[in-house]
N, C-alpha and C positions, 0 to 999 in steps of 0.2 A: 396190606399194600404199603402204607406209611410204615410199617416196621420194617419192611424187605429194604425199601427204600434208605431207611435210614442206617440199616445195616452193611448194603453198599457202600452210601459217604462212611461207611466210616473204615470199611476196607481199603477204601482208595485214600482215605487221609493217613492213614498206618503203610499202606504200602510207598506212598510219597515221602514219608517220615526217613521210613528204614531207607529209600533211595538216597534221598537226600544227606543222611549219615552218612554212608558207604564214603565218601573222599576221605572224611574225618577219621572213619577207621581205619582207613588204605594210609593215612599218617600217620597214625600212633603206629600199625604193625610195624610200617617201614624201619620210624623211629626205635622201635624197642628192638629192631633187626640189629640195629647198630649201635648197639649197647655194650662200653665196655668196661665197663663195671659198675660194682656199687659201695658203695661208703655208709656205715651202722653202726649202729649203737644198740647196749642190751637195756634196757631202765631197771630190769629186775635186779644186775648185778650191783647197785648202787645199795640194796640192802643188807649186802654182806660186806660196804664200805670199800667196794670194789669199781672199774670203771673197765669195761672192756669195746674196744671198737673195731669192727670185722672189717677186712675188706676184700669181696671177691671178684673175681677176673673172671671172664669170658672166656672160656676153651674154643667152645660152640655153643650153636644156643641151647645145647643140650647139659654139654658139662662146664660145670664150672672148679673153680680151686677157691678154697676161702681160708684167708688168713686171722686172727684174731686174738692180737696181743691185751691183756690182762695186767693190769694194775692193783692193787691195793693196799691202804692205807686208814691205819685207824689207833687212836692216840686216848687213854684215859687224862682225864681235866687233872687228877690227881692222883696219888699212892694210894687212896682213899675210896677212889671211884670206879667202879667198872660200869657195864654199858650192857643191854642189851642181850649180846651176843655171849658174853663174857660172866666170866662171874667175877666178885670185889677185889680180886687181887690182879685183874687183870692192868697190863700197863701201857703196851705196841702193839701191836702188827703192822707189819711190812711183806708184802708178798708181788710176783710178777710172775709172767704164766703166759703160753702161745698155745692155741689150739690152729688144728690143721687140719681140713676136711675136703673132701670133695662131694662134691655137688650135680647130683641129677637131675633134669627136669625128665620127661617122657614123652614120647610123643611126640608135639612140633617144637619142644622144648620153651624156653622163659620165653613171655610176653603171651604165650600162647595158650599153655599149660599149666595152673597155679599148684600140682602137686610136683612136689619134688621127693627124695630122700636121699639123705648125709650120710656119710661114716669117716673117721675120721680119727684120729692120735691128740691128747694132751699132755702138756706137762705144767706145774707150777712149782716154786720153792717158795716157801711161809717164814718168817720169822717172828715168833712171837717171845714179848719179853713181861714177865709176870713176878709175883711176891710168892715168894716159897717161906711157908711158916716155920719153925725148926725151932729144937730147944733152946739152941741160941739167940732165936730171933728171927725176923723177917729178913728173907734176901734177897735182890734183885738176880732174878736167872731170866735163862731164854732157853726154848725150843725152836730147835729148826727142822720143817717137815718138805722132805723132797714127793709131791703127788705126778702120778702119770697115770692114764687111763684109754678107754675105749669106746668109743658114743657110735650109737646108729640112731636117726631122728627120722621123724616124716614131719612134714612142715608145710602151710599152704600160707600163698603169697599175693598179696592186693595188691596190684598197681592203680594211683590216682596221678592225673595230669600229667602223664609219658615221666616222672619225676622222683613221686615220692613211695616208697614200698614197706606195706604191712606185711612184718612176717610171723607166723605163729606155728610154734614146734613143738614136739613131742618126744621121748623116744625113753633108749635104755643105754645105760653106761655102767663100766666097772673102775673099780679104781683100787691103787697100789701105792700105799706108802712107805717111807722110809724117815724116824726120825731121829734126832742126835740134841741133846740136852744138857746141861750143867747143872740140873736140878739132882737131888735126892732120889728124888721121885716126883720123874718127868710128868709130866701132864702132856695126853696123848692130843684133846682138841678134836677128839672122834666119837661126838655124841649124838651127830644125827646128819643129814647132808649139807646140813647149811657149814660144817666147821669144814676148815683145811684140814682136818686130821683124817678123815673121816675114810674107811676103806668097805669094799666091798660091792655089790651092784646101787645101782642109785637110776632113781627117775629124773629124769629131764624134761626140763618144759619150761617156756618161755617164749619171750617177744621180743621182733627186734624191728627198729624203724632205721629206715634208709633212704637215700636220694641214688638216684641211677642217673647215670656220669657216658 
């Protein structure tokens, strides 16, 4: 009897609970009803010296358009030093690059639905300037790499405090280069998908944190 009993309070304090929320929820939905966009950032492009910040627009709450212009820059200390990514003759990089996708939610769409899935066109141009060895000596050259591609992602999305939004994605993409050199023998920058050079199917995957606007 004291079990039944206490199994009751404790239906009636749950179902008071969920009551009692319901306004709180009936405010976030409305909120996130009227949502017209959002503002991001990717953290992972910051390890290819890079800095990219999305921004997508509200079609419906179903489709969206995401815009997401690309920046990078990356500079050796010296003639002497390369970095990381590079090998010791490396000396610049300068690159810029917009990716452009559209965006579905399913269903009752964002706020509602955390799966989505992208597709979408990019492009970037590279310029990198490096030490070309030769019988005569070291020379300062540059490569320049025009990239354009084709990404399909699935992605699922956390919303905290009607505000801020985790996103984390997935997918497959292709890619196509084109490049043009003053070297000897240009250095292509296509040895795995971290470089600009770099051509052929590629994995995607990443995180992006946002505020909703």
């Amino acid at each position: 009897m004291k079990e039944n009993k206490f199994f009751r309070i404790a239906i009636l304090w749950a179902l008071m609970v969920f009551v009692g929320s319901l306004p709180a929820i009936a405010q976030q939905e409305a909120s996130l009803r009227k949502t017209r966009g959002i503002v991001a950032f990717q953290p992972l492009v910051f390890t290819v010296n890079g800095l990219r910040l999305d921004y997508d627009l509200a079609i419906t709450r179903n489709h969206w358009i995401q815009a997401g212009p690309v920046l990078f820059f990356n500079e050796s200390q010296n003639e002497n030093t390369g970095n990381y990514l590079w090998d010791s003759k490396f000396l610049k990089h300068n690159g810029a690059g917009l990716h452009l996708s559209h965006r579905y939610f399913p269903g009752q769409g964002f706020g509602q639905t955390p799966v989505y899935i992208s597709y979408g066109l990019m492009y970037q141009h590279h310029k990198i300037q490096y030490l070309e060895s030769t019988s005569a000596g070291d020379f300062r050259r540059f490569t320049a790499i025009d990239r354009a591609g084709v990404d399909i992602t699935i992605g699922l999305v956390a919303i905290a405090g009607e505000i801020l939004l985790v996103d984390l994605f997935t997918g497959l993409g292709i890619r196509v280069t084109q490049n043009t050199s003053d070297a000897e023998k240009p250095k292509l920058y296509n040895d795995g998908y971290l470089f600009p050079g770099y051509k052929g199917n590629i994995l995607l995957m990443g995180i992006r944190i946002g505020f909703i606007h």
